[in-house]
VMD Tcl script that builds the backbone (N, CA, C; Angstrom):
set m [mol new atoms 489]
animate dup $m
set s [atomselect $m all]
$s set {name element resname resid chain x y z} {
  {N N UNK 1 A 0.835 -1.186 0.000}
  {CA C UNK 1 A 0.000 0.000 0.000}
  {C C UNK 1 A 0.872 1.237 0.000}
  {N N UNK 2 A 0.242 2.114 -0.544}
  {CA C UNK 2 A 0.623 3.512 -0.419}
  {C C UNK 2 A 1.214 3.672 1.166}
  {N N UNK 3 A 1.835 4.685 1.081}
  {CA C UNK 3 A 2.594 5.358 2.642}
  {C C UNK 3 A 1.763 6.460 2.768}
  {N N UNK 4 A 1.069 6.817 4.043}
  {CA C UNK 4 A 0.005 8.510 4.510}
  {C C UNK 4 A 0.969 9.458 4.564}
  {N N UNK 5 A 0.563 10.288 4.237}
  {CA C UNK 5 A 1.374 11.819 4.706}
  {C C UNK 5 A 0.712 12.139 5.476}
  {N N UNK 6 A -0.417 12.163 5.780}
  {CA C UNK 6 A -1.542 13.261 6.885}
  {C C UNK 6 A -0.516 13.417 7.955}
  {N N UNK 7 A -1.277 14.258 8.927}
  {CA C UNK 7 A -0.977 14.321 10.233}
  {C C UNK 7 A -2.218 15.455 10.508}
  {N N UNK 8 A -2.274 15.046 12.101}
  {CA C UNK 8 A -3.468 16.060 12.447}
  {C C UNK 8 A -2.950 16.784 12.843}
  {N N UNK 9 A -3.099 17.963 12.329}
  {CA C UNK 9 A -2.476 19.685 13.262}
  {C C UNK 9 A -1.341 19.361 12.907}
  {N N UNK 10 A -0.080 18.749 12.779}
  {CA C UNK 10 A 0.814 18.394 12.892}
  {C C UNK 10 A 1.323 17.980 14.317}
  {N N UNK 11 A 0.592 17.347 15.250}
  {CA C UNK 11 A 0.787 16.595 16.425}
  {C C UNK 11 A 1.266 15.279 16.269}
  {N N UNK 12 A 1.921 14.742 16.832}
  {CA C UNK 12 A 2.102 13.413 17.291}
  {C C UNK 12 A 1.488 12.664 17.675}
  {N N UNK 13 A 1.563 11.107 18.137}
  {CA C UNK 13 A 0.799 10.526 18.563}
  {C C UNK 13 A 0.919 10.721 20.253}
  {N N UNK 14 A 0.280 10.747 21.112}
  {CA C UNK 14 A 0.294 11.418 22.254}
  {C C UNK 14 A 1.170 10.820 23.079}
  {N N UNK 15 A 1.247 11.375 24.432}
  {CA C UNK 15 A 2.722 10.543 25.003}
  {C C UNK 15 A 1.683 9.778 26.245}
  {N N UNK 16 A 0.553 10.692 26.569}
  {CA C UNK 16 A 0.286 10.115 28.101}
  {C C UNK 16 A -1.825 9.751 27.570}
  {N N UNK 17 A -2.438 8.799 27.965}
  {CA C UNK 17 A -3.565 8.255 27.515}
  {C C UNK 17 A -3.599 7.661 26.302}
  {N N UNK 18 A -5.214 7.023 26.099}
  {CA C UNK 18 A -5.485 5.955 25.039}
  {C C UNK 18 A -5.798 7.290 23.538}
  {N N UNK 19 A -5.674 6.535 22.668}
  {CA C UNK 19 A -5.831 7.454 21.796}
  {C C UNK 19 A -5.993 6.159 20.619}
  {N N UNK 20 A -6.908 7.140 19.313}
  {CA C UNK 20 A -7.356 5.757 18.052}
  {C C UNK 20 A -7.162 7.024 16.773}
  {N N UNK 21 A -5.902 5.939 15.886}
  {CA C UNK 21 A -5.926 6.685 14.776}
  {C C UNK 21 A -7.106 5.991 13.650}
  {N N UNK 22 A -7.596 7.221 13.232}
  {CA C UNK 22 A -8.999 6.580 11.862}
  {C C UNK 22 A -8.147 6.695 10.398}
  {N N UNK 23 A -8.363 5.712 9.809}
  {CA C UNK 23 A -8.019 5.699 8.748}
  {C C UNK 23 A -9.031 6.704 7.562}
  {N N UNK 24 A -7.899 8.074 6.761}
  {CA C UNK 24 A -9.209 8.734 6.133}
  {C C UNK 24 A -9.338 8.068 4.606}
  {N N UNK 25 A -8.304 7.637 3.977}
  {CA C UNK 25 A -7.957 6.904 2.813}
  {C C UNK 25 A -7.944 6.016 3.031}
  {N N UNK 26 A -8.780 4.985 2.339}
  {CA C UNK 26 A -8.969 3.392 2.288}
  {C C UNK 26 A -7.336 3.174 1.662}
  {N N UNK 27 A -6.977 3.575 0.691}
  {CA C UNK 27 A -5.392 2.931 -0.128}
  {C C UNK 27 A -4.380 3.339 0.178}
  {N N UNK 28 A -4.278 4.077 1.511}
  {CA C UNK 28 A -2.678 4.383 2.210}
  {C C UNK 28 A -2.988 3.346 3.599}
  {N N UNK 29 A -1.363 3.259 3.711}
  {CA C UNK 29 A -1.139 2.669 5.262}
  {C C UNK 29 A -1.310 3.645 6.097}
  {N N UNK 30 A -1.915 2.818 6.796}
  {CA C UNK 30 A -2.684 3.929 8.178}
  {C C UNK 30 A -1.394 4.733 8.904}
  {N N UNK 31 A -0.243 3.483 8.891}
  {CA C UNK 31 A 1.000 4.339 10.003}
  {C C UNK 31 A 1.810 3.316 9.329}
  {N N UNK 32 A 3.295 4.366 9.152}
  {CA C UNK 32 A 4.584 3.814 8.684}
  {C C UNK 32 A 5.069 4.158 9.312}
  {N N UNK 33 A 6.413 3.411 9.914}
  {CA C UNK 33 A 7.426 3.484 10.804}
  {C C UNK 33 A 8.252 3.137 10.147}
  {N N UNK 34 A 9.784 4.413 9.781}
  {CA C UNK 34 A 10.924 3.960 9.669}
  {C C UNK 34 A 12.154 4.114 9.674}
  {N N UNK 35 A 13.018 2.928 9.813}
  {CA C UNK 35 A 13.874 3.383 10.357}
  {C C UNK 35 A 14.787 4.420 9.508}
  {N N UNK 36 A 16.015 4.631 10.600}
  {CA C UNK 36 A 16.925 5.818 9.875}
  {C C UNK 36 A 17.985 4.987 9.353}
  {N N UNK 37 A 19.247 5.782 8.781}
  {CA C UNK 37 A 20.198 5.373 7.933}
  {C C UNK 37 A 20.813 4.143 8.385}
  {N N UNK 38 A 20.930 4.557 9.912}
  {CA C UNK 38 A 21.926 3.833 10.603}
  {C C UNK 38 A 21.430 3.296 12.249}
  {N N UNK 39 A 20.560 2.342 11.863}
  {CA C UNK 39 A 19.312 2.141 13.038}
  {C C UNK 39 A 19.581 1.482 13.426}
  {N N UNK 40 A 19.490 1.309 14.626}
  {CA C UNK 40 A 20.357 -0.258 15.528}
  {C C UNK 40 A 18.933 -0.246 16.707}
  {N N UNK 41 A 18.326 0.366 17.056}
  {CA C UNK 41 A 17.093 0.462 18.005}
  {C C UNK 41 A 16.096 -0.138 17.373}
  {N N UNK 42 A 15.372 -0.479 17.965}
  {CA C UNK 42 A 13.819 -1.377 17.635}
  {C C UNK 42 A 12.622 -0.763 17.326}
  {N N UNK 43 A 12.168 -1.278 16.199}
  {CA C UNK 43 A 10.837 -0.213 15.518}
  {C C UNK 43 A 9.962 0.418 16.590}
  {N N UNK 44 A 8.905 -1.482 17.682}
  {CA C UNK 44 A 8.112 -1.238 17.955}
  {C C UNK 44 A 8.770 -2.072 19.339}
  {N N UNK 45 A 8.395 -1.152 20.598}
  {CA C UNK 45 A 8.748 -2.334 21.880}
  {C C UNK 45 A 7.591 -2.271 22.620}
  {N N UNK 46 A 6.847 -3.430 23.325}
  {CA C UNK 46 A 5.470 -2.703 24.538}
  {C C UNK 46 A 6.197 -3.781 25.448}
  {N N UNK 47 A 5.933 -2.987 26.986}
  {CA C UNK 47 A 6.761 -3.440 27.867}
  {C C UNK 47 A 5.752 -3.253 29.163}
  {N N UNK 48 A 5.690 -4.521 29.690}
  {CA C UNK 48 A 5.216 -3.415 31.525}
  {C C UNK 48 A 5.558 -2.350 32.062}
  {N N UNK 49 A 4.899 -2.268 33.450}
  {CA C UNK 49 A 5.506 -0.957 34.141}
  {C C UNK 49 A 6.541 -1.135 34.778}
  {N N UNK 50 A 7.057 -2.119 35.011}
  {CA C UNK 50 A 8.360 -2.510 35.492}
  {C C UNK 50 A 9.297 -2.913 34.386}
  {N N UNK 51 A 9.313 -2.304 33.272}
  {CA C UNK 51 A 10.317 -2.348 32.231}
  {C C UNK 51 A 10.534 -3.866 31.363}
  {N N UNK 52 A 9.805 -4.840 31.487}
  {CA C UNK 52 A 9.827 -5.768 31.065}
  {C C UNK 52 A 9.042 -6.087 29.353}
  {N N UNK 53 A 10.414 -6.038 28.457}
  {CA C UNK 53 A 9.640 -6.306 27.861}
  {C C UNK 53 A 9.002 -7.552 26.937}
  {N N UNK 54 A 7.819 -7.135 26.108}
  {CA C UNK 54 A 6.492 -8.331 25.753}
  {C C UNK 54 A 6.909 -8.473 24.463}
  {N N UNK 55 A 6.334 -7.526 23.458}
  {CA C UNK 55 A 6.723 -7.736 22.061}
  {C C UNK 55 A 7.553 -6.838 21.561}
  {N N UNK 56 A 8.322 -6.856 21.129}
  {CA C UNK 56 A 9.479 -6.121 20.174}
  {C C UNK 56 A 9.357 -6.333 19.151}
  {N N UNK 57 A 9.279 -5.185 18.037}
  {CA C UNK 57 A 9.331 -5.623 16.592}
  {C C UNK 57 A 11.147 -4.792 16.444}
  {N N UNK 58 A 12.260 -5.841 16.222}
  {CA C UNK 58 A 13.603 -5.342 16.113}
  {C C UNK 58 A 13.623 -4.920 14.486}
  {N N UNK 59 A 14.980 -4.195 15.000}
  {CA C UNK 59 A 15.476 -3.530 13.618}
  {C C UNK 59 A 15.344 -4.339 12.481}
  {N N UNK 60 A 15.756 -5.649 12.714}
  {CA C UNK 60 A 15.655 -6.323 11.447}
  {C C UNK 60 A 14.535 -7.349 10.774}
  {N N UNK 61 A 13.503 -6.724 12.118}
  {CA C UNK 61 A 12.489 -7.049 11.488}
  {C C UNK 61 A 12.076 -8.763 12.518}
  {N N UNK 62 A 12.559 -9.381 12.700}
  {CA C UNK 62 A 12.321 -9.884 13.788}
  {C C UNK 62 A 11.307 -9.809 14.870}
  {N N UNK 63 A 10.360 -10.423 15.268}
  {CA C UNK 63 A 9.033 -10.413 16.269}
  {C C UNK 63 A 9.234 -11.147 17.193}
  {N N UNK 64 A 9.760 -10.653 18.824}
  {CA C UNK 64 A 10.006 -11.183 19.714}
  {C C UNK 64 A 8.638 -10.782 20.763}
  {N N UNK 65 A 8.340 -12.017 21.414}
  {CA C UNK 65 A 6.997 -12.037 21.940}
  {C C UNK 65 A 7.848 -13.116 23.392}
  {N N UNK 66 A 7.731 -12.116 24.368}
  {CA C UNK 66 A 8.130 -12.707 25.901}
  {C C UNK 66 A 6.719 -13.228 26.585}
  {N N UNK 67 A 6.220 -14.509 27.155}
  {CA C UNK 67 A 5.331 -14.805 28.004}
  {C C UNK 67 A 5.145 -14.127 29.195}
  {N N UNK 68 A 3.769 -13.793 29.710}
  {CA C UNK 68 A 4.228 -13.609 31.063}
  {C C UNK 68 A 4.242 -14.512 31.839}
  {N N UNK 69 A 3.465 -15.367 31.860}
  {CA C UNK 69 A 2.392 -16.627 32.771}
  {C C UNK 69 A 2.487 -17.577 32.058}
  {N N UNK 70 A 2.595 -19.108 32.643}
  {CA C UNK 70 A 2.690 -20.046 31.686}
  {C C UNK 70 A 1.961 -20.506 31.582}
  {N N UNK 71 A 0.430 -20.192 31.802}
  {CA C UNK 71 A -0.695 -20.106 30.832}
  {C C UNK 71 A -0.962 -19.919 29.473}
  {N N UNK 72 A 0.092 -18.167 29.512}
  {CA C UNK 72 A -0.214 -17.554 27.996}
  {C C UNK 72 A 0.378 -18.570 26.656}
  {N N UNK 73 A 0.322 -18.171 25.500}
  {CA C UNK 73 A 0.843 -18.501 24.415}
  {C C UNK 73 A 1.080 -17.648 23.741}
  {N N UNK 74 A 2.877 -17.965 22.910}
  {CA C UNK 74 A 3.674 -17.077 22.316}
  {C C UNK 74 A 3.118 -16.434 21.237}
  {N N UNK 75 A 1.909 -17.358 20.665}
  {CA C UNK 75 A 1.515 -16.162 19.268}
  {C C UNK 75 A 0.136 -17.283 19.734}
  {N N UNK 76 A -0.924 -16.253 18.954}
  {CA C UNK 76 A -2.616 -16.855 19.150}
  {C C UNK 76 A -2.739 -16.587 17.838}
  {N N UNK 77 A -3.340 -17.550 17.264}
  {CA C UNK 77 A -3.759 -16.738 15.625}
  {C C UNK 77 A -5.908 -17.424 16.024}
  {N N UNK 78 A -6.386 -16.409 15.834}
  {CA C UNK 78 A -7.975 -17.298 15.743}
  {C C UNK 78 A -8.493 -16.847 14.336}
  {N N UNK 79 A -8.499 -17.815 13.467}
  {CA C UNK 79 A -9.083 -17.762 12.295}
  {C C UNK 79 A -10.767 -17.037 11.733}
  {N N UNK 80 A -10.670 -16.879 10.914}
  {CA C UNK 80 A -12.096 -16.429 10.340}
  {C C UNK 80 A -13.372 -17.568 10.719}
  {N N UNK 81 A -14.349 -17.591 10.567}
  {CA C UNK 81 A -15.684 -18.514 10.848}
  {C C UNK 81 A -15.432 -19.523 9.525}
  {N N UNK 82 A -14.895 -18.928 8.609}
  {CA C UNK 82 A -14.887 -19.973 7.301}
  {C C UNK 82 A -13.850 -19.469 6.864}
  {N N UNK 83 A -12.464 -19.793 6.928}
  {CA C UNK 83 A -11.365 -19.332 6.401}
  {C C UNK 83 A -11.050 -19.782 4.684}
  {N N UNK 84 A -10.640 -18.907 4.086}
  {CA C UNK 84 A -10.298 -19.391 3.104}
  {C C UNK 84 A -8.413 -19.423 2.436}
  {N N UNK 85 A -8.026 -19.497 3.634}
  {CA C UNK 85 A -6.861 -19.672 3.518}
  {C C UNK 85 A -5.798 -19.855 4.246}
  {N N UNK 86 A -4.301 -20.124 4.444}
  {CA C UNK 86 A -3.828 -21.061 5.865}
  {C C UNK 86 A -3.992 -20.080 7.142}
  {N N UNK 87 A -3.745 -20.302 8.099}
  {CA C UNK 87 A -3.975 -19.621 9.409}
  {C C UNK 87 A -2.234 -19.056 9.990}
  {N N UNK 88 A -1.359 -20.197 8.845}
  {CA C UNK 88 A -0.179 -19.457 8.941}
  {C C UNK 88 A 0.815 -20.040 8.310}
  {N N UNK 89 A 1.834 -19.133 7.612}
  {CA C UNK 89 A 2.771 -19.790 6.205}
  {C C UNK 89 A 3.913 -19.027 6.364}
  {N N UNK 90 A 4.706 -19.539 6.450}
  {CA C UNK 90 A 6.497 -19.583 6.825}
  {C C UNK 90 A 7.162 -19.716 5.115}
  {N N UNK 91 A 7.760 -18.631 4.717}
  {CA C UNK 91 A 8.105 -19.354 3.405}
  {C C UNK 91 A 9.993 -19.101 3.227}
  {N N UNK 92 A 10.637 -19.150 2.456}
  {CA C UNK 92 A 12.028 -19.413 2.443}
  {C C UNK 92 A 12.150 -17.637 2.077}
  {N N UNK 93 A 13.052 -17.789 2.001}
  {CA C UNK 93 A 13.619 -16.156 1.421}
  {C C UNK 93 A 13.353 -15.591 -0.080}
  {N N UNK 94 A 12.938 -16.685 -0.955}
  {CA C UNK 94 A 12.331 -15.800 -2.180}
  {C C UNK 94 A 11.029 -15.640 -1.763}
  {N N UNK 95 A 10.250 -15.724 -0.751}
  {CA C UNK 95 A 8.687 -15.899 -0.592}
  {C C UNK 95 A 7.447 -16.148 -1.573}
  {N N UNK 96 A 8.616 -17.676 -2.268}
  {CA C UNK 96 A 7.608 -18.879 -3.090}
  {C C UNK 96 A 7.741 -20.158 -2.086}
  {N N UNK 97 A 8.518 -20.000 -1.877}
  {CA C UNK 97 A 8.704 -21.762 -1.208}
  {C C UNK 97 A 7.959 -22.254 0.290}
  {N N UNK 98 A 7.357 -22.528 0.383}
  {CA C UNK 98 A 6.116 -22.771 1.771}
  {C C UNK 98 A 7.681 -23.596 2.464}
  {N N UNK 99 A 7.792 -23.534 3.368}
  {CA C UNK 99 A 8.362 -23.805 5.024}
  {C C UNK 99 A 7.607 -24.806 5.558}
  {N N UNK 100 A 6.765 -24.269 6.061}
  {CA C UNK 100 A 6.059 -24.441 7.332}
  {C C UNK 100 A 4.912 -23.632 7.281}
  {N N UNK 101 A 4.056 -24.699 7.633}
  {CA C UNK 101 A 2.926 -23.770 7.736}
  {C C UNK 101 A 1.522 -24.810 8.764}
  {N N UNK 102 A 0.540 -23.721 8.383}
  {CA C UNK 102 A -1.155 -24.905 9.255}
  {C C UNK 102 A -2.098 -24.494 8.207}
  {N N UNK 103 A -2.746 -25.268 7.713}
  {CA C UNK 103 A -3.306 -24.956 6.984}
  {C C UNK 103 A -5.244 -24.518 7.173}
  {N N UNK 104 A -6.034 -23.993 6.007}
  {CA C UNK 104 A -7.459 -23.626 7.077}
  {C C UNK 104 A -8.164 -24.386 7.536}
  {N N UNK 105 A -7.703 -25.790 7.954}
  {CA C UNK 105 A -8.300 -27.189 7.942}
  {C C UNK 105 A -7.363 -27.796 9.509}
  {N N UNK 106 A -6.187 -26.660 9.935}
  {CA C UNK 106 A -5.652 -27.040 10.918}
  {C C UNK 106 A -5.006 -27.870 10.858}
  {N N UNK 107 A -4.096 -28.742 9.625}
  {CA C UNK 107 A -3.230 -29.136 9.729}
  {C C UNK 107 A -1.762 -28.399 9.396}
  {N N UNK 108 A -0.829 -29.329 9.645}
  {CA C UNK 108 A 0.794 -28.909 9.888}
  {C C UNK 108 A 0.970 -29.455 8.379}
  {N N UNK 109 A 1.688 -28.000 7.721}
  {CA C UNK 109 A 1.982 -28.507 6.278}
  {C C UNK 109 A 3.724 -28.250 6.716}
  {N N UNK 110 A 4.663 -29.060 6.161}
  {CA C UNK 110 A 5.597 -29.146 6.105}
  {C C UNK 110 A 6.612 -29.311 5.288}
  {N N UNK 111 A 7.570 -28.627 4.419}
  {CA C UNK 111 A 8.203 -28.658 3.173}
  {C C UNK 111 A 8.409 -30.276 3.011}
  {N N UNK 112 A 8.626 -31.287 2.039}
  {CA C UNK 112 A 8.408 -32.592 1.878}
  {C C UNK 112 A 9.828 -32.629 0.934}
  {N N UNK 113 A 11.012 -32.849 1.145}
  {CA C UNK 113 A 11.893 -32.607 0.185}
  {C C UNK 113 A 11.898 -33.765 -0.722}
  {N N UNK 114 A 12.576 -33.764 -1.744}
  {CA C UNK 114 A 12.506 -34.823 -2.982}
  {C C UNK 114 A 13.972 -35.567 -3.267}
  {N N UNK 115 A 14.871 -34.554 -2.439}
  {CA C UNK 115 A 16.155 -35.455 -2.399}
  {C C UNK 115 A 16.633 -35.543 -0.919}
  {N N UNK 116 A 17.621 -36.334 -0.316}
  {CA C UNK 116 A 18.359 -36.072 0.709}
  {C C UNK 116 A 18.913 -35.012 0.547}
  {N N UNK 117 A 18.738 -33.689 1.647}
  {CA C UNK 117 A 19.742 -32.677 1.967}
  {C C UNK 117 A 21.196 -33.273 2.324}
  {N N UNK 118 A 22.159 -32.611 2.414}
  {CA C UNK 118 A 23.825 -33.073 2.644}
  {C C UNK 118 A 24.226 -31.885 3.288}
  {N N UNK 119 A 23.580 -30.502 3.351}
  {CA C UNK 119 A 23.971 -28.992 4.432}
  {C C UNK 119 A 22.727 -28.768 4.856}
  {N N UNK 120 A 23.190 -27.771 5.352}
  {CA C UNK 120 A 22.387 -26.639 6.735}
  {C C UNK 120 A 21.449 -27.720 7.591}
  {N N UNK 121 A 22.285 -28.967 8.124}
  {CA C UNK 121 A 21.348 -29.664 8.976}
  {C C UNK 121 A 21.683 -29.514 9.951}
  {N N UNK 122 A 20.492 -29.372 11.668}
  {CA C UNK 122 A 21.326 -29.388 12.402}
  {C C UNK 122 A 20.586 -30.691 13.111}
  {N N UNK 123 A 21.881 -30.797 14.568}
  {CA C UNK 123 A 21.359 -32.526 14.985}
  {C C UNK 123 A 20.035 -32.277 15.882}
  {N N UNK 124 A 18.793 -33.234 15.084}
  {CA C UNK 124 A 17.933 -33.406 15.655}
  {C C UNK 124 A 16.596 -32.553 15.229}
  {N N UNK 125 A 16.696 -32.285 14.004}
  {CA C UNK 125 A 16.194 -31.962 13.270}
  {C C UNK 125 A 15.748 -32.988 12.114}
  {N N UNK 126 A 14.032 -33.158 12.292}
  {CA C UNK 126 A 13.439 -33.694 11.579}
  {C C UNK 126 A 12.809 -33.582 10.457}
  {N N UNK 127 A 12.852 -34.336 8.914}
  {CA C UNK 127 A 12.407 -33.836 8.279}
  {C C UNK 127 A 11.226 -35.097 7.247}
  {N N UNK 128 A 11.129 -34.808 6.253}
  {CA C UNK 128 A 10.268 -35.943 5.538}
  {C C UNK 128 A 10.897 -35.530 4.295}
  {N N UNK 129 A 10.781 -36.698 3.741}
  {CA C UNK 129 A 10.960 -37.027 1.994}
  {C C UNK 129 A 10.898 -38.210 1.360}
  {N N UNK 130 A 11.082 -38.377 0.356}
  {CA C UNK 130 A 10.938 -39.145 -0.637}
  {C C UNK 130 A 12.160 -39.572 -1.723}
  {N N UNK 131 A 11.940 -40.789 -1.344}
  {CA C UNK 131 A 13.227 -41.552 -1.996}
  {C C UNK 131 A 12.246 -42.225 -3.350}
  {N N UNK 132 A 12.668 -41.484 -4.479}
  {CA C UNK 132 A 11.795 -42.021 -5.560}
  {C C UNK 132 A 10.152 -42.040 -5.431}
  {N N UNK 133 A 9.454 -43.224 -4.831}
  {CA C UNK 133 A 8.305 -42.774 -4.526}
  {C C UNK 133 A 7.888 -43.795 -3.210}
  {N N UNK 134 A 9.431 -43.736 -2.510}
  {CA C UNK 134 A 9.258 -44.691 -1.058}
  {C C UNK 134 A 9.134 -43.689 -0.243}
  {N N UNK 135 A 8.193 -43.188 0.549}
  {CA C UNK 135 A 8.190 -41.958 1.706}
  {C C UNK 135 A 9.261 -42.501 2.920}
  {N N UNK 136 A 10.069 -40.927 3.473}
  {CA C UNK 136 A 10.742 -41.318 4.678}
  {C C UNK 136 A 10.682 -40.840 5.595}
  {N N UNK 137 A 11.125 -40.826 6.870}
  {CA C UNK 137 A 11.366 -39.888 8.028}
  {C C UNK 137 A 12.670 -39.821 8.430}
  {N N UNK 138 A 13.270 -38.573 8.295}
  {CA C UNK 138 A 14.922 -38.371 8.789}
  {C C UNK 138 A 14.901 -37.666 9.660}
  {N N UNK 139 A 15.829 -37.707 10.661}
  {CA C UNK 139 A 16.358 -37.305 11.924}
  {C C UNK 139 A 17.905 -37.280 11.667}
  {N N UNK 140 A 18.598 -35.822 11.603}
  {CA C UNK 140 A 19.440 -35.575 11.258}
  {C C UNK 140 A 20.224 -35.763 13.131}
  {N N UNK 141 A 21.468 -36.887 12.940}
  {CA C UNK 141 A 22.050 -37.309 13.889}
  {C C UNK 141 A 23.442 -36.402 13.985}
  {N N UNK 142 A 23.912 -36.107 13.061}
  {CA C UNK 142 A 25.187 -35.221 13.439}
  {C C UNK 142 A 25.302 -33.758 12.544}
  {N N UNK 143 A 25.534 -32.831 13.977}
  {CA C UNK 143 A 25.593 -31.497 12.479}
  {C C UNK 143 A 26.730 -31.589 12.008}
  {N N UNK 144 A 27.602 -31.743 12.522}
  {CA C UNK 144 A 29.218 -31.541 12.263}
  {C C UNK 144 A 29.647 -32.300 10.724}
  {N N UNK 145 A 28.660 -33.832 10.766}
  {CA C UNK 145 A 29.182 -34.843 9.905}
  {C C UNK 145 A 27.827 -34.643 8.611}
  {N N UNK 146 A 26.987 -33.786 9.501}
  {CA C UNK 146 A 24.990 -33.753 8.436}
  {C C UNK 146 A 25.184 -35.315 7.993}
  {N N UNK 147 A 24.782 -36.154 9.361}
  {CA C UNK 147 A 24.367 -37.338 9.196}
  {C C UNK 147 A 22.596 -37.392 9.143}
  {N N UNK 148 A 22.213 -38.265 8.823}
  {CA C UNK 148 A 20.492 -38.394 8.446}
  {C C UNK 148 A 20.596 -39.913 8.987}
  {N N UNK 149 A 19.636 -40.065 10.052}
  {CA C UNK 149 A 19.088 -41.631 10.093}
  {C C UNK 149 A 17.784 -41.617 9.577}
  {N N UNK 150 A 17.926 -42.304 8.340}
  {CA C UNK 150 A 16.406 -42.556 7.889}
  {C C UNK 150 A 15.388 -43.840 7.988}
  {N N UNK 151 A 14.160 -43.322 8.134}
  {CA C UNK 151 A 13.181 -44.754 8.377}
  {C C UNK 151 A 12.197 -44.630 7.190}
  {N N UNK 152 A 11.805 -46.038 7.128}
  {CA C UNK 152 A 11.030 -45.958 5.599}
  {C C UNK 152 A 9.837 -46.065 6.271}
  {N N UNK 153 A 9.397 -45.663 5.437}
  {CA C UNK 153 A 7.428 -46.059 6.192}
  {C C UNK 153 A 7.059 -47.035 5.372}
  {N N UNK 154 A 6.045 -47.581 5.541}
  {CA C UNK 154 A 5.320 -49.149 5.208}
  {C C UNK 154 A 3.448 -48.451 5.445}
  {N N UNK 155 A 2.998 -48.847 4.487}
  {CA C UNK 155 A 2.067 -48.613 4.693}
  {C C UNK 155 A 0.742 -49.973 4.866}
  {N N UNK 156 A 0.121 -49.458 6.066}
  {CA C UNK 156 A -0.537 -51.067 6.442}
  {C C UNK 156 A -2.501 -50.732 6.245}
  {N N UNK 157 A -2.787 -51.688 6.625}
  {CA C UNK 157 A -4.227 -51.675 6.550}
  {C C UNK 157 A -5.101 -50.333 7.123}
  {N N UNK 158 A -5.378 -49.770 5.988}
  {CA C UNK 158 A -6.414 -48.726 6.906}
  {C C UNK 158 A -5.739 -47.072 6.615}
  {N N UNK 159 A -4.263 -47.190 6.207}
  {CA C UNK 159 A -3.679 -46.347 6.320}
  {C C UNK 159 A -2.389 -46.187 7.548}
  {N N UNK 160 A -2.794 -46.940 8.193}
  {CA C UNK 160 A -1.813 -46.796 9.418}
  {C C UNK 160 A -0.162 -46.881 8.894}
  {N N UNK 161 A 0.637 -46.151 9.694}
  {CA C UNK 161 A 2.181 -46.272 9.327}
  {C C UNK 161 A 3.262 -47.130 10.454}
  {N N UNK 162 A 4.229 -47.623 9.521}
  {CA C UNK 162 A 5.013 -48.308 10.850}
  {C C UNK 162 A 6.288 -47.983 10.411}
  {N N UNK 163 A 7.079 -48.205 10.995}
  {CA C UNK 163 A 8.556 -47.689 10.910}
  {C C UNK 163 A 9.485 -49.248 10.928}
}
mol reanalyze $m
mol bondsrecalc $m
mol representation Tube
mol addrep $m
């Protein structure tokens, strides 16, 4: 989207009480934040009153979310009544390649590779693939050596899997 120029009066956003910015243009971003040449400080921080802080959005973009209670949970996503699309998608650095993700059906989608990896493994890190068209499960045993112990799956009555 477009970036706003407005400002009201030319005020700020206030320092002390609640306050609600209205959006007057549907096709600009309501609020841009950014950084300067040489920014090493954090976009967005909210913190208690005892200085603790909750979420940080860092310089590089990074979303750090501290618990308070170990009740809470690190991220909540609650979907639409009828979603029409995943609830959440992790993708590689060209942002084509799906990662990780849940899809609007609530399952765990997971990249499915087509060859054995041989780098960036680390130990104990699990993955899935396919040896031709035998499905596997790897558990990468050494980072140092990017060893893979792999198990084949078997597929039995009903669907069930065995190792």
């Amino acid at each position: 989207m477009a970036t706003g120029t407005s400002t009201y009066m030319g005020l700020a956003v206030p320092l002390f009480g609640e306050f609600v910015i209205t959006q007057a243009t549907g096709a600009t971003d309501i609020m841009t934040i950014e950084g300067g040449d040489t920014q090493t400080g954090d976009f967005i921080v909210a913190r208690t009153s005892t200085g603790t802080e909750r979420f940080v959005v860092e310089d590089g973009g990074n979303i750090a979310v501290v618990q308070g209670a170990a009740g809470d949970v690190g991220l909540k996503i609650t979907q639409a009544s009828t979603p029409t699309a995943s609830a959440l998608a992790v993708y590689s650095n060209d942002g084509t390649t799906l990662r990780f993700g849940v899809s609007k059906n609530h399952g765990i989608l997971h990249r499915v590779r087509t060859t054995r990896p041989t780098t960036g493994l680390t130990k104990g890190e699990m993955l899935l693939l396919f040896h031709g068209s035998t499905p596997k499960i790897g558990v990468c045993i050494s980072t140092a050596g990017q060893q893979i112990k792999l198990i084949r799956l078997k597929t039995k009555t009903f669907g069930r899997l065995t190792a």
